[in-house]
N, C-alpha and C positions, 0 to 999 in steps of 0.2 A: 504494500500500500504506500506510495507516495504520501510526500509531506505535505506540499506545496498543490496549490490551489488551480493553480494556471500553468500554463507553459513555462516548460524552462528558461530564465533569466538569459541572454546571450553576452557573455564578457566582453568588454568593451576597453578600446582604450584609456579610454577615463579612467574604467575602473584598475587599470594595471598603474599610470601613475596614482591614483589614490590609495591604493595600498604601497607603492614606496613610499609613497607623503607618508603617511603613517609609521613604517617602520622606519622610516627616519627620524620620527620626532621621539619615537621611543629609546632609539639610539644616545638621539644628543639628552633626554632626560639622564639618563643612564649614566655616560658621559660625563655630564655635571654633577651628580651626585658624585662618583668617585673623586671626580678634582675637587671637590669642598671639600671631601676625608681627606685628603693627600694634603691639602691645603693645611689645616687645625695641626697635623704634626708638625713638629718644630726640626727647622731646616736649616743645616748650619750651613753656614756662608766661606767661614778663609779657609784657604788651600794648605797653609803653614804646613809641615812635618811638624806632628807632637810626639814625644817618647812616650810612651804607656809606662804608669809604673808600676803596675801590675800586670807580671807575664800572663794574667787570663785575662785581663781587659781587650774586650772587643776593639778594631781600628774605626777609628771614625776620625772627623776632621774636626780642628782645633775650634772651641765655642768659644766666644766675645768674650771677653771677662764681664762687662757691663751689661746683661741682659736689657737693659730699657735703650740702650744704645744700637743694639743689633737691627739692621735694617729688614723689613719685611721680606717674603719670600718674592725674590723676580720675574718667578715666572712658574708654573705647574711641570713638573715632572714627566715628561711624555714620552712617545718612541719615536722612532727614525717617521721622517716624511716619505714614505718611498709613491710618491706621488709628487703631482705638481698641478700649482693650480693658474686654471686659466680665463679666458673670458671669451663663452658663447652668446649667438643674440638671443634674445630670450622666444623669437620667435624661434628659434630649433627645439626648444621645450614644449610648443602648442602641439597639440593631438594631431593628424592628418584630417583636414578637412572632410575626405572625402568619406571617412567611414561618421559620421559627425548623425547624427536623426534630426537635429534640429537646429535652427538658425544659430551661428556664428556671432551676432551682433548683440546689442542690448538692444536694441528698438522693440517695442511691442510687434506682434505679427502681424497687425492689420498694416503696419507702416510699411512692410517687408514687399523689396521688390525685385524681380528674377532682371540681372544685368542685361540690358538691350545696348546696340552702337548707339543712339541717339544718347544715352545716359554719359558718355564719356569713357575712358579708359577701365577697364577693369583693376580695381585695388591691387597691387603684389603682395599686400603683405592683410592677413586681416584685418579687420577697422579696427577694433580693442588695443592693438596694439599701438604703441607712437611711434610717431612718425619719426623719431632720431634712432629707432632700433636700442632701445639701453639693453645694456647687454649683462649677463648671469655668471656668476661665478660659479666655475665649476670645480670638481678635483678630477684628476686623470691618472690612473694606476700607469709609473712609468715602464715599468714590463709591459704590460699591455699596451703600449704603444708601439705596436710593432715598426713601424715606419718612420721611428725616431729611434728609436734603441732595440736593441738586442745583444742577450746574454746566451750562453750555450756552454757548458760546461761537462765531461767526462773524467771519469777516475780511471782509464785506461786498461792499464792490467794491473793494475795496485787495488790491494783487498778493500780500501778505502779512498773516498777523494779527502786530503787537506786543504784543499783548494776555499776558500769564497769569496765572494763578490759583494757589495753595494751600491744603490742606484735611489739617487731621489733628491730633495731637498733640504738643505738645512740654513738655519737663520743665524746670520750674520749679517752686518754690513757689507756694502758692496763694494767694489777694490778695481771696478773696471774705471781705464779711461771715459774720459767726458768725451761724449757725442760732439757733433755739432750741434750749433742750434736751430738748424735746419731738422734735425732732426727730434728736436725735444718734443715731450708730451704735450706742451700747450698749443704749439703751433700742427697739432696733427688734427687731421678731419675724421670724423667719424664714419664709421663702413661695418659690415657685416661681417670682418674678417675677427676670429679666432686669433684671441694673443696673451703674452706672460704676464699673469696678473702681481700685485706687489706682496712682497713678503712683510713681515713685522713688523722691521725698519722702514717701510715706505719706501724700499727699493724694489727694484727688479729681483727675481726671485733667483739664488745662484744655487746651480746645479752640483752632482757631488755623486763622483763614481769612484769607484775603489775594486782594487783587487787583490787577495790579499792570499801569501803562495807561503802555505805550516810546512812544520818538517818536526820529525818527532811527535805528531798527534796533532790535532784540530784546535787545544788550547786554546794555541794565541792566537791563530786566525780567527775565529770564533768571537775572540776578545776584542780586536782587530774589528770584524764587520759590526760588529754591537755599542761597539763603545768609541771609536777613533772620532765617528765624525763627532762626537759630544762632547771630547777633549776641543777638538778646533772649537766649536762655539763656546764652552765656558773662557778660554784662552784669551778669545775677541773681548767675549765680556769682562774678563780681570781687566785687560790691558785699557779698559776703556775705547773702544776702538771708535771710531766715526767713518761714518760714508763716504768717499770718494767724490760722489756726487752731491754733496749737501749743498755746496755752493751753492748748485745748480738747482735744487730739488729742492723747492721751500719745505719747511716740516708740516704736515698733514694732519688735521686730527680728527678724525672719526667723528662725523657727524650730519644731523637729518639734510643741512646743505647740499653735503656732498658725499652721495652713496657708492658703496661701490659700484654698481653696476654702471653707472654714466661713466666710463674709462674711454680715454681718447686713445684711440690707436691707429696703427700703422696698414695700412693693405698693402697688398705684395705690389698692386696697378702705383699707387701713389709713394710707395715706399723704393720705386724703381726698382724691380728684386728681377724682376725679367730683363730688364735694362744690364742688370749688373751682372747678370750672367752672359747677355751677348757682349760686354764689354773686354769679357776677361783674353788676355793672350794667349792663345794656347798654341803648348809648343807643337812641334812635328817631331819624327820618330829620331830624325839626324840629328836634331840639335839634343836630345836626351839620350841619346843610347850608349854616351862614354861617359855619363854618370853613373847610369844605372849599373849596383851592385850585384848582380844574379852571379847566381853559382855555375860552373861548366863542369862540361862532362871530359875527362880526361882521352887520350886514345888507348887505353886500357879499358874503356869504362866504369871509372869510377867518379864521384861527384866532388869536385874540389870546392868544397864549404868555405863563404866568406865570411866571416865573424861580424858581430855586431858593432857595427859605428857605436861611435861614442855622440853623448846627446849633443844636439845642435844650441850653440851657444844662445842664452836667451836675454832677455831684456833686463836690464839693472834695477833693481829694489826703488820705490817708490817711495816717498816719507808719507806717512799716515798721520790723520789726528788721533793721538790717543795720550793719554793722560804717563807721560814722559819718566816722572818721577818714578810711579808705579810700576810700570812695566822694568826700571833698572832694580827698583826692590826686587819683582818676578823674578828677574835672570837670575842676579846675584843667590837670592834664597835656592835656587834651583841646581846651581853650579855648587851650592855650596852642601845640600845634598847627595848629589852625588859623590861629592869629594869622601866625606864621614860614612855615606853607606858603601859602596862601591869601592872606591881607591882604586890605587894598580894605575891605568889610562887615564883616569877622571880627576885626580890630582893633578895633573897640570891643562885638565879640560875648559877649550874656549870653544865654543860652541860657532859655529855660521849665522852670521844675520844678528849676533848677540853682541850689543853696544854697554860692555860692563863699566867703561868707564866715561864720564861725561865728558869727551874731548872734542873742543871744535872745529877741531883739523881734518878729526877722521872723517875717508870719505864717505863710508858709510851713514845712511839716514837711523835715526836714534831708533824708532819704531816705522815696522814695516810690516804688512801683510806676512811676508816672509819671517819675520822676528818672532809672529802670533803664533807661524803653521811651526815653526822650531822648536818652541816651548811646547804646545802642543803633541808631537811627536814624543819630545824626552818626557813629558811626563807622565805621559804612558806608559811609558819603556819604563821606568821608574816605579811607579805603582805594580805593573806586573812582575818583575822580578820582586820587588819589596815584598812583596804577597806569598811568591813562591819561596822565598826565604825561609818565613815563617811556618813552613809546612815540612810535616814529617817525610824524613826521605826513604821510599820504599825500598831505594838498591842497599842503603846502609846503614842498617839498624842503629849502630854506635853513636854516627854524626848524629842521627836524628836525637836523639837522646841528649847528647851535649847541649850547655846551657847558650854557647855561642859557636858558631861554626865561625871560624876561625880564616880557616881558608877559604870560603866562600862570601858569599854577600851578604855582610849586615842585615841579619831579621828584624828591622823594624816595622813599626806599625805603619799599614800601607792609607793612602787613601781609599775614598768609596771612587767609585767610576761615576762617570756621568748620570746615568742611569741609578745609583744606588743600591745595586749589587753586586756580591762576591763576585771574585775574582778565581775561575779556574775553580777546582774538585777539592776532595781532602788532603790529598800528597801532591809531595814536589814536583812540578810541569817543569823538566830540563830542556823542552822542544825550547824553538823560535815558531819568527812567523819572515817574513817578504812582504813588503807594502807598496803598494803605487798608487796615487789616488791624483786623482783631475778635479782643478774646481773650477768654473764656469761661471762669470759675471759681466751680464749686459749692462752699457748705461740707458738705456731706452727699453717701453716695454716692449718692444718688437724679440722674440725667441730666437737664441743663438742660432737654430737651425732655417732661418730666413735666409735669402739671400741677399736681401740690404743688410744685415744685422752687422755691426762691428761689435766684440766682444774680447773679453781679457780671460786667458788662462794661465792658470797657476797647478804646478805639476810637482807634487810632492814624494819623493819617491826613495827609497831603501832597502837593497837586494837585488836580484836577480828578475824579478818582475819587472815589464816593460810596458811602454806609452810610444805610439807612432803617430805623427798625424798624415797624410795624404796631400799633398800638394794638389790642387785643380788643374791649373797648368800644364806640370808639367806629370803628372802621376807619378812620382817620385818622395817616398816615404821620407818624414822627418822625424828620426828618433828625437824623443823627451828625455830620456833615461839609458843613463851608462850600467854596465851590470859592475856590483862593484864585486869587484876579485879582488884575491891578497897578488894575485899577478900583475893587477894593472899598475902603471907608475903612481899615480895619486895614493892610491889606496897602500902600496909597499913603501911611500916613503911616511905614511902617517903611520903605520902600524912597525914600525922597523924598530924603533925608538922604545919598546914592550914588548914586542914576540922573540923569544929569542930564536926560532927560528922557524920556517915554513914546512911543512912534508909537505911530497910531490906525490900522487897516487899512480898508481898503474896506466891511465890514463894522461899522464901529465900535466896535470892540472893540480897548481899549489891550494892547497889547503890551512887553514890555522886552526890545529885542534879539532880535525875532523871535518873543519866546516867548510865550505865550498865559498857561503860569503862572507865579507869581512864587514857587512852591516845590514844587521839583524834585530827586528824586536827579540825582546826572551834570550834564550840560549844564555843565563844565566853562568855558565861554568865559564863561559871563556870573557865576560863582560870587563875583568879587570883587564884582558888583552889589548881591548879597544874594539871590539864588537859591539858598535854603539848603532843606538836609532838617528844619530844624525842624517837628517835628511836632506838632499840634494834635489834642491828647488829651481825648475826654472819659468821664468816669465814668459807670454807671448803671446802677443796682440796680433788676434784675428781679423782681420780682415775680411768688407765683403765677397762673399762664394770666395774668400783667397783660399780656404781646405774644403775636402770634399768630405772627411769623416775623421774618426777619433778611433781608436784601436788601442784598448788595455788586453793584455793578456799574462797567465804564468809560463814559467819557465818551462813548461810542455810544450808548450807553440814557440817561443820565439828561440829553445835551444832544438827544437827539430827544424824550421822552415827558418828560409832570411827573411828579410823585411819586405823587400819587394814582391816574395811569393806572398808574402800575408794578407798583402793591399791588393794586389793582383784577385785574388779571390774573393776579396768583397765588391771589385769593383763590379764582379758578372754575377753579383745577388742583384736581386730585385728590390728586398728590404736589410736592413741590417740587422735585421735577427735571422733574415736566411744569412746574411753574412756569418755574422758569429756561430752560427751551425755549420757552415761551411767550411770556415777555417777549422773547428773545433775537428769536425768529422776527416778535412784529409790529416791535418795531425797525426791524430789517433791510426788513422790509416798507416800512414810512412813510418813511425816511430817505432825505431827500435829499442828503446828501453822501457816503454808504455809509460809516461809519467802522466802527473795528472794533468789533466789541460783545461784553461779556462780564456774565455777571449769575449771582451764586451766591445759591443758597435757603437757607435756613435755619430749619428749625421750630422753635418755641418753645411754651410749654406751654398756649396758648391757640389752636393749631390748629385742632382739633375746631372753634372756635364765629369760623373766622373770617367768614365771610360774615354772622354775622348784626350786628355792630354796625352803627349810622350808619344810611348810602344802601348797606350791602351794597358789593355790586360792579358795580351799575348806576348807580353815579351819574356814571360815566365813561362810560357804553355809547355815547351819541350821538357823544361826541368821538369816541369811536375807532372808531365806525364812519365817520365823516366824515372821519379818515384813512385809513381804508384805501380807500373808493371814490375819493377826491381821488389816493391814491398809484397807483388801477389807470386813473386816467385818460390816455388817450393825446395830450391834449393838457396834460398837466402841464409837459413840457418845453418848449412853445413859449410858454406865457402869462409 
């Protein structure tokens, strides 16, 4: 027996947006209820190292002396943005007219009249709506945006991947060069087009990819994708940081005047984005083909491998506003940390980008974006091993049991993470981890991946993980990142001064203490060597469509294929998540040690025209065909 009186209800579009109306308001109630709890606990503010004086007291961070002094909480405890947000017309939100039962309009029905040519043009847009199109904030899951990014990731023939990745937003200030003023927010007209809405600071929203290559277990990559970008933004916030753009960018403040959804932006028609792609020079295959790095095939047949360039020199450190004094207390306090927990290397440790003494000479700028991401880095590095300090060592009954480990690193009490969680399991985590992360900041809200868009990146990076970008021109890969070896010159005259000496393996490849790099998060045993997180930063300003994409990967891909094979195979994707599929999968394919592989896409505003600079994507064809029938050969293992 039926329930219902009449004929079945027929669902309706309506009614599919009005049940997510609804579970989204039950969401954000939800939502706020937990940030008011989160809120009421009391949130302690300085970064200071405090000595516990009690070996069972829990780590936590140093509280005010003056409790009526301590400043309220800044901001609600949250997780990664792995999203971004932007701004749709609000007419892509309306129902589809045409499944509709009943008039579109507010007028009564007897006013209601079916459009004839004497009436005038037909409306384009429905009448409810206005006429300036105000446009909707939306959020956009950035994996799911297949045609702006893609991730692809295998664990080869390893029981496990250590490999991971992050992708999405995070809030800071913004650190790009100033637009023109041709191109600022005020003077742009309004249109239909999709664009980067502002983040917190009333900036343009800055992007933030990372890839992050363990060894010895998942630990610290782990720690790495969960926690890293949260050190950069509290970092910004100690140092006091300010916008780039504030000059330029009056401060904003939320209100019924000015909503968000009325945002003035950029169209591709008015922003010249099609312009600036026919504008670009693009080489021919003559004039690029005695750059291009590719591998040959010997007359024996075998593949004479080119090693990886070293990173292309980048732009000089910018001076920031930020609150000067403070940031020289950070450093100092920070140097002076590792000096008392650590030792060994970090006794006579000066950090990059680290301005410890107020000199007016130096050419260095006092504080810099760079200054932020270097603190940042070490005090990670810092936290993490301080934490595995303090843990029982499973290989060595004895040590663990001692009141001080003596020869190893100072177990003092670590801080909390960003986040406000432990750090790693119950025993000591000996692994490391490899880092590479990109950060992305537009001055205009026009999205780095426009092809009018000018944008600033900033490449942070430590280990054997790698950053390319693709030239439009001329398709010719520009390394961001050097691998750092104890073999290369940099790396063996900073570490020569502590190691006493290198092993060379079976392979010929120097080592220190087993390890392959000589800068590492974790890897705690060899930290007094000089196995530090310093990170090697570089700058550089994009250009409109001057790059066609962004290319992170691990040491799976960029120590099995060269550079130019890696670009070559995204440029014959359609999207760059079939890229990073593509590179991932011939990887795995050719790879004779099966490591793990990991390689994120990234488009940039010269997509559209990447195949055609240079040799295209056949200037690599023959190698990599000559790998893959060599890798399906069944006598590859015996020769």
């Amino acid at each position: 027996m039926g329930l219902g009186c009449g004929p079945p209800k027929r669902w309706s579009l309506n009614d599919t947006y009005g049940f997510i109306a609804t579970f989204f308001d039950a969401q954000t109630r939800t939502y706020n209820y937990r940030a008011a709890s989160r809120c009421i606990r009391p949130q302690p503010q300085s970064r200071s190292f405090s000595v516990a004086q009690d070996s069972n007291t829990s780590s936590s961070r140093t509280e005010p002396q003056n409790p009526k002094a301590a400043p309220p909480p800044s901001h609600v405890q949250r997780g990664f943005h792995t999203y971004f947000v932007t701004h749709l017309p609000s007419s892509s939100l309306h129902p589809d007219s045409r499944i509709q039962t009943g008039p579109h309009h507010g007028l009564p029905r007897a006013a209601a009249a079916p459009h004839n040519a004497v009436s005038g043009a037909a409306p384009v847009s429905p009448p409810h709506l206005p006429p300036n199109r105000d446009l909707t904030v939306v959020r956009i899951p950035l994996r799911s945006a297949k045609h702006h990014f893609g991730v692809a990731e295998s664990r080869g023939s390893r029981p496990y991947n250590e490999d991971t990745n992050q992708a999405g937003t995070i809030d800071m200030p913004a650190f790009a060069k100033r637009a023109p003023i041709s191109l600022v927010r005020s003077t742009m007209n309004k249109t239909g087009e999709g664009t980067s809405a502002d983040s917190a600071y009333g900036d343009p929203q800055i992007f933030y990819f990372g890839v992050f290559d363990g060894h010895g277990g998942t630990q610290c990559s782990d720690f790495l994708r969960d926690e890293l970008h949260g050190y950069i933004e509290e970092a910004a916030q100690e140092f006091e940081l300010k916008s780039s753009l504030r000059a330029l960018r009056k401060e904003r403040r939320p209100d019924a005047e000015s909503p968000v959804g009325s945002t003035d932006i950029l169209s591709d028609t008015e922003a010249g984005g099609k312009k600036k792609l026919d504008q670009l020079d693009i080489k021919g295959s003559e004039a690029v083909a005695a750059k291009a790095n590719i591998p040959e095939i010997s007359k024996h047949g075998a593949i004479q491998e080119v090693g990886n360039p070293d990173a292309v020199e980048g732009a000089r450190p910018v001076p920031a506003k930020a609150s000067q004094s403070k940031a020289l207390r950070l450093q100092k306090e920070l140097v002076e940390e590792y000096k008392k927990t650590i030792g060994g290397y970090f006794r006579r440790f000066h950090p990059p980008y680290f301005n410890l003494k107020q000199d007016p000479d130096t050419p260095e700028p006092p504080v810099s974006v760079e200054s932020v991401l270097t603190y940042a880095f070490l005090r990670a590095d810092l936290d993490f091993v301080g934490a595995q300090a303090r843990k029982p060592d499973p290989d060595d009954p004895y040590v663990a049991d001692n009141a001080l480990n003596l020869d190893e690193v100072l177990g003092k009490p670590h801080h909390l993470p960003p986040s406000g969680q432990g750090i790693g399991g119950r025993t000591r985590f000996k692994g490391g981890s490899t880092a590479s992360v990109a950060l992305i900041s537009t001055p205009t809200p026009a999205p780095f991946w426009h092809p009018a868009a000018s944008s600033t990146l900033l490449v942070g990076h430590v280990g054997d993980t790698r950053i390319l970008l693709c030239e439009t021109a001329t398709g010719l890969p520009h390394p961001l990142t050097s691998d750092h070896r104890p073999s290369s010159p940099s790396e063996s005259h900073r570490l020569r001064r502590f190691a006493a000496s290198f092993v060379t393996d079976s392979f010929g490849e120097e080592r220190i203490q087993g390890l392959a790099n000589s800068r590492a998060f974790g890897d705690m045993g060899s930290k007094r060597l000089g196995v530090s997180a310093e990170p090697e930063l570089t700058r550089t300003e994009l250009g409109p469509a001057q790059y066609s994409f962004l290319v992170l990967m691990s040491d799976g891909v960029s120590g099995t294929l060269s550079d130019q094979e890696i670009v070559d195979i995204v440029k014959e994707a359609k999207t760059p998540e079939q890229g990073a599929k593509d590179v991932v999968a011939y990887a795995t394919e050719v790879s004779s040690d099966g490591d793990n592989a990991t390689c994120l896409v990234v488009r940039l505003g010269g997509w559209e025209r990447r195949s055609e600079g240079g040799l295209g994507s056949l200037g690599t064809k023959e190698i990599r065909d000559f790998r893959r029938n060599e890798a399906l050969d069944p006598r590859r293992d015996i020769r």
